[in-house]
N, C-alpha and C positions, 0 to 999 in steps of 0.2 A: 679143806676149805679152799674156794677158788672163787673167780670170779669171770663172767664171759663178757667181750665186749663186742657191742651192736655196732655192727658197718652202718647202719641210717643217724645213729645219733654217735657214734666213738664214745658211750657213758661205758662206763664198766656195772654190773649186773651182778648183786649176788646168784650163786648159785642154789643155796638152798633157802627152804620155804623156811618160818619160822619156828622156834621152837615146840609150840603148844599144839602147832600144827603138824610137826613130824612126829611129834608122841603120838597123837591123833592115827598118823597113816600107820605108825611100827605096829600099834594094836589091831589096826584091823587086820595087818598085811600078815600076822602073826596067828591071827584067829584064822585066816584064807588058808594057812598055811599047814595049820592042823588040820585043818579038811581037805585039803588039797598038797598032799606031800610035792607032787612034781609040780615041777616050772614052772610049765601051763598045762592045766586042768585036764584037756583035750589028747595031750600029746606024751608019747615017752620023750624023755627026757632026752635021748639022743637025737630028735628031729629037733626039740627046742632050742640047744645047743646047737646045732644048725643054724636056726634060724637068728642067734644071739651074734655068731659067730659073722654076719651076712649086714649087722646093720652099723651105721659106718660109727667111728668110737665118741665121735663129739658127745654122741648123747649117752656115753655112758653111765658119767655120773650123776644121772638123772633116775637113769635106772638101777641104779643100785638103791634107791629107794622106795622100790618095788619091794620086796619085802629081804630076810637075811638069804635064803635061797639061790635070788638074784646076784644077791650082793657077792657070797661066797663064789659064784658061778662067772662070774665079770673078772673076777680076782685071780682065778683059777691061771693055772698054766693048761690045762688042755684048752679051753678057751683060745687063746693063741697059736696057740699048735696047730690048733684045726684053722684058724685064717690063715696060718702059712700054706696047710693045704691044699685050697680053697681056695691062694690069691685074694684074699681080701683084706691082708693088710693094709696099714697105710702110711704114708710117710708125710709129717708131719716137721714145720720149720719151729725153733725155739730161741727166740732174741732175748738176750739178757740187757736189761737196762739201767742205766744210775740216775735217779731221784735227788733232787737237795740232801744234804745231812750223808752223804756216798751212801745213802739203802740202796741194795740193790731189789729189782723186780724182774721176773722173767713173763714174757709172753709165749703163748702157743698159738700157728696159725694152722689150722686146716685148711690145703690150698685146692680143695676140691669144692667144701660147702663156703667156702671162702670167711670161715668165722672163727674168730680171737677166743682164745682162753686165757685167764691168767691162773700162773702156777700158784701153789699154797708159799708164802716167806719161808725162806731161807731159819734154821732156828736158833735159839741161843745156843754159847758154849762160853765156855769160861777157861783166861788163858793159863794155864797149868803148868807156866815156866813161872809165871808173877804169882801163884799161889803157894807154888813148894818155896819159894824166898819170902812167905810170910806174909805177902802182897794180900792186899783184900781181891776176889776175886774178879775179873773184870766182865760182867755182864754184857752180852751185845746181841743187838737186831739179826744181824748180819755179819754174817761170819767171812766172807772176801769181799773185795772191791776194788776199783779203779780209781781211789780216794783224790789222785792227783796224777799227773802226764809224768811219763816215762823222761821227760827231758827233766822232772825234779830229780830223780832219780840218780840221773847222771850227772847233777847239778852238786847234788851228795857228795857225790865222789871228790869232791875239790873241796867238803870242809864245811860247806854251807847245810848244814843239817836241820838246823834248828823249825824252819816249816817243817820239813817232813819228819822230823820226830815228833809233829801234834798231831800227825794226822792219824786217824783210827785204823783204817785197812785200804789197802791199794794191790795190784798187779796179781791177782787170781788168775788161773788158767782155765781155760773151759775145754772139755772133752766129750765124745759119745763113744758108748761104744756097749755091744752089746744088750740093747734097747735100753739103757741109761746114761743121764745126763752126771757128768762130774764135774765138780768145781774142786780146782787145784790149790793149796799152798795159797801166797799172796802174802801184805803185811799185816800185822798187828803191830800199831804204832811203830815203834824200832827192831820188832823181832820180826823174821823171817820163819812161818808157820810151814809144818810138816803135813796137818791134815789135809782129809780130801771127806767130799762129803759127794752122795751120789742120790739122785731123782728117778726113781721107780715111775713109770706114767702110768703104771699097769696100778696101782696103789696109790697113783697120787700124793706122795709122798716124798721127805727128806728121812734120810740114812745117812749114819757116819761109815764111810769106808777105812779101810787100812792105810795107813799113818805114809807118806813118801821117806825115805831113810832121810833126807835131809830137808830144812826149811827151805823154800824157792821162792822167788817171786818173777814176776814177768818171765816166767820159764816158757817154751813151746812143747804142742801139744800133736799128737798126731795115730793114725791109725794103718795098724798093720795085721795080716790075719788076727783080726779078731783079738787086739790087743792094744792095751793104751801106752804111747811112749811118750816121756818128757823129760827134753835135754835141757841144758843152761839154766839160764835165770842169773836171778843176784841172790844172794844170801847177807847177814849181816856178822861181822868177825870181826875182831878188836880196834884192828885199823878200819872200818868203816865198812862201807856196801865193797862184796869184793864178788866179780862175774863167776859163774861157775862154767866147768868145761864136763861136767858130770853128765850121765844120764841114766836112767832108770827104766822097767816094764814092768805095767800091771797085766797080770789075768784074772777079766774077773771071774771068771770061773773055781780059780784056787782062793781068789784073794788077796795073792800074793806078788809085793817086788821087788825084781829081780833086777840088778847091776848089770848096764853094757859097757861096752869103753869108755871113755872117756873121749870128747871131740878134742884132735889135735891142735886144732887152730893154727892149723900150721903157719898160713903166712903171719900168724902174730908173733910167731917166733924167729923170721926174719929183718928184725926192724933195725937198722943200720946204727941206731945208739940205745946205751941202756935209757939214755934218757926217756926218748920216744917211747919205749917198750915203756916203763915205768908211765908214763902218763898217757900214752893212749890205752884203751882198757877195750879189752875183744869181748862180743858179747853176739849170739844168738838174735837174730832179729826175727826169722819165720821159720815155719816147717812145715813141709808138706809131704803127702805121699803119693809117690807117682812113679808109676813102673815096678811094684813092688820094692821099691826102696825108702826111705827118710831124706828129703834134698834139704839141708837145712842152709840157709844163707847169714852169713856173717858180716859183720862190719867192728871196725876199731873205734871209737868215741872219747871226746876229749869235748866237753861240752865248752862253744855250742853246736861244737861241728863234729860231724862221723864221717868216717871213710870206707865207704865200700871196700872187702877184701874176697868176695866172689865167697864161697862157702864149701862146706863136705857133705858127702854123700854116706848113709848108713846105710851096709845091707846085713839083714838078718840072719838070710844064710850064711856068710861069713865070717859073721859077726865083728865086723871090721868098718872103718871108715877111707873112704878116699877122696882124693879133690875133686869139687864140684867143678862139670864144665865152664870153660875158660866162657863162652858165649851166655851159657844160660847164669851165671855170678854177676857177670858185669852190667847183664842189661833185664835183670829184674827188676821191676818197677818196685819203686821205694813211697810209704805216704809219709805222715809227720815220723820227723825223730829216725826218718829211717829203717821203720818197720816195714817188714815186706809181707803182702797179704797175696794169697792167691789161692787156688781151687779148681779141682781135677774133676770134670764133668764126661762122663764118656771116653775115659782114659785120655782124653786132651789135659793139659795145664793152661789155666786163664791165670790175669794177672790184671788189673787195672791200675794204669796208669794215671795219677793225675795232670801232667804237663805241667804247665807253667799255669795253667788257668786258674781262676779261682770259679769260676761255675760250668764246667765243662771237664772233659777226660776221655781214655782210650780206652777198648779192651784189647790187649794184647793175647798173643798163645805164642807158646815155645814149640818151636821146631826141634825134634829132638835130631833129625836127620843131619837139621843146618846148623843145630848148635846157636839157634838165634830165637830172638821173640821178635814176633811179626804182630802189624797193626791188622784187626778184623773190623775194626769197628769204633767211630770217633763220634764228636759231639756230645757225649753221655750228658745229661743235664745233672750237675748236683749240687745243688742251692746251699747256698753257705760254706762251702768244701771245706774254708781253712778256721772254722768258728767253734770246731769241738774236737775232743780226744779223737774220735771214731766215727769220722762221716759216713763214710760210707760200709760196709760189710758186704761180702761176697757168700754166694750158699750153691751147692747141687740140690735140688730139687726136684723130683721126678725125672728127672735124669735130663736137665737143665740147667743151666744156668740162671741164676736170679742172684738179683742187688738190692741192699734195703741199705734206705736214707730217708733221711727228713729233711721238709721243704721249710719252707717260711713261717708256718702256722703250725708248726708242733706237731705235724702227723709223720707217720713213719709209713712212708708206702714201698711197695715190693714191684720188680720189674723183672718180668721173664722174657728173656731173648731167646728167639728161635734160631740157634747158631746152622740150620741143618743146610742153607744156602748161603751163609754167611764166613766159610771156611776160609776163603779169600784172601791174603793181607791186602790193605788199601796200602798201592803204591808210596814209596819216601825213599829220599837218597842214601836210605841203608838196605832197602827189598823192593823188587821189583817182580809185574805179575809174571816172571818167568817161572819164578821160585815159586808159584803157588799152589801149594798140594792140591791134589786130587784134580785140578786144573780149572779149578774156575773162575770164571768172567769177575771182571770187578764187580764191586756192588754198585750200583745206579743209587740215586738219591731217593727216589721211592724205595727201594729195598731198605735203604738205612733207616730209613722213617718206619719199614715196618719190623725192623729186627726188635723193639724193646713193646712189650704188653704189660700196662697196670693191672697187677692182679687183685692186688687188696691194699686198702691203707686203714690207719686207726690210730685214732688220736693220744698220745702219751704228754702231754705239757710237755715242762722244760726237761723232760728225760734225755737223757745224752745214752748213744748205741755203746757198746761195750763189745759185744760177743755175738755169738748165733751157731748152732746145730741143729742137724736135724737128725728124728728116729723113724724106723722104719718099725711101727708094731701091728 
């Protein structure tokens, strides 16, 4: 069950017709079918397939209620197989969003026909640490969320519990990876959740995946051949929320996860008193991948203040950690709390900076030569920047870069920049156009004005942004 939303009006649209009327079609599409065993009537089934395979996925599940034939045939793995073929996959953006009461909702855009889906909810589960202690089961909408900001979080850590023990779920991780969506761990009230629950687009559907070895929350998430990894987070332990230097790897192929090192954090083990050590608390802020590695960046926190401590680098073939460059730690753009958000488009690393503005911002990219992040591109408009968890959200995109925020009036619109003459840094008294790859001219103010294009927007109310992935099926 789903629903589509119209770019002319932003209502959301049931998808299917009503009940008396889809008895109606399964009967006849049922009776067509006993006279008609193939696809379509005309055709062997291998040309129909073909043809199934050719028409783009929006209107799938529309056609699967063409009769069971169809339906089995949409569902199918060679169906897929044959649009990898064929080239007529698609790749498709998926924004998770938080509702009053933390529901969460995920949206789906098709950024070709330029039209909204929304996903089937998230389903119940019931939590199974408070039921084996005798607990009546605890029933729920919604199984992760972003219930409350990471700075309650660290707020915790000094004693002050009592909000965030009423809150229901917070700090979910979000993943893609082999054409499914996963949603990681997060809280349930005071306990720190192991599951992970994963989104088939191909079924349209919610699945329980395989269990993480330990409960995590605000943990990072990230993608390496074909494999989902997820280091840090918090946990909760006798004495309170306590950070984790853990990390783990699923394949979904086996199912299974498997234990990597442990992040050294190293400079949190240089701190010049126990004291400090004891009260500043080292913690995972982002993670990316880029160059075939995991660059994970870190900071110390003692609420209400964090300290950058540049971060480590995971490589798989080694399977080892080393110190993140001294350039690219220190001048990661950081948004609230310190989180670092970024995204490898065309084996470039982007990073958006907010500055000091509150409706404005940079995009930066790291020089991996110079060991620095260069400005490409300023002015970015994002209306309200410092008024919610998640202003802004970064995505690759047809092998693009694209930002999605929300303006004044509750829409969430999407901005694709054409970086392909925009490579540049715009000069500052830390880079100059000497230094600038591939060698091109500054950007003129017409070029600035034409690097960012509205693709889509669609109206969400007071939903606040969370997350975003995209799949390629």
């Amino acid at each position: 069950m789903g629903g589509r939303l119209s770019l002319n009006n932003s209502r959301i649209e049931p998808y299917e017709v009503s009940q008396s009327e889809l008895c109606k079609r399964q009967r006849v599409s049922l009776s067509f079918c006993e006279e008609n065993p193939r696809l379509i009537s005309s055709l062997p089934d291998e040309i129909s397939m073909q043809i199934l395979a050719r028409i783009p996925r929006v209107n799938y599940l529309n056609l699967k209620l063409v009769s069971r034939a169809w339906k089995a045939s949409i569902v199918s793995v060679e169906l897929y197989n044959l649009r990898k073929e064929l080239g007529t996959t698609e790749e498709w953006l998926y924004i998770l969003t938080k509702v009053e009461n933390d529901k969460l909702l995920w949206y789906a855009l098709d950024p070709l026909s330029r039209r909204w889906q929304r996903l089937p909810p998230m389903p119940n589960f019931a939590l199974e640490d408070e039921t084996r202690k005798g607990m009546i089961p605890l029933r729920m909408w919604n199984m992760v969320g972003s219930g409350i900001k990471i700075a309650d979080v660290i707020r915790s850590w000094l004693g002050k519990k009592d909000a965030f023990d009423r809150m229901r779920l917070c700090g979910c991780a979000i993943g893609a990876v082999d054409g499914c969506l996963y949603v990681l761990g997060g809280f349930s009230r005071a306990s720190a959740m192991k599951c992970v629950w994963r989104y088939d687009p191909i079924f349209n559907c919610w699945s329980e995946a395989a269990d993480m070895s330990i409960g995590r929350a605000y943990c990072k998430t990230g993608i390496l051949n074909n494999k989902l990894y997820v280091v840090g987070g918090v946990t909760r332990g006798p004495g309170g929320l306590t950070p984790l230097q853990s990390g783990e790897v699923f394949d979904p192929h086996t199912g299974i996860w498997s234990q990597i090192p442990s992040m050294p954090f190293t400079k949190a083990q240089v701190l010049p008193t126990a004291f400090l050590a004891d009260l500043l608390k080292p913690i995972a802020t982002g993670m990316t991948s880029y160059r075939g590695r995991l660059f994970v960046p870190q900071s110390l926190y003692c609420w209400p203040f964090f300290v950058d401590v540049g971060g480590e680098v995971y490589d798989p073939e080694l399977d080892s950690w080393v110190e993140m460059p001294i350039g690219m730690g220190e001048g990661w753009p950081a948004r609230q709390a310190g989180t670092k958000l970024s995204v490898t488009v065309d084996g470039e690393l982007y990073a958006l900076d907010p500055s000091s503005s509150l409706d404005s911002a940079k995009i930066k990219v790291y020089d991996y030569q110079d060991d620095s992040w260069k400005v490409i591109a300023g002015d970015i408009p994002i209306p309200n920047f410092s008024s919610s968890e998640s202003p802004y959200l970064l995505a690759s995109l047809l092998g693009k870069l694209h930002m999605i925020a929300k303006d004044a009036t509750n829409n969430i619109f999407i901005l694709q920049a054409d970086l392909k003459n925009h490579l540049a840094p715009i000069p500052s008294a830390s880079s100059s156009l000497d230094d600038a790859p591939h060698g091109i001219s500054e950007p003129t103010a017409e070029s600035e004005r034409s690097l960012w294009e509205a693709i889509s927007s669609c109206s969400v109310g007071s939903a606040e942004l969370v997350s975003c992935q995209t799949l390629n099926i």
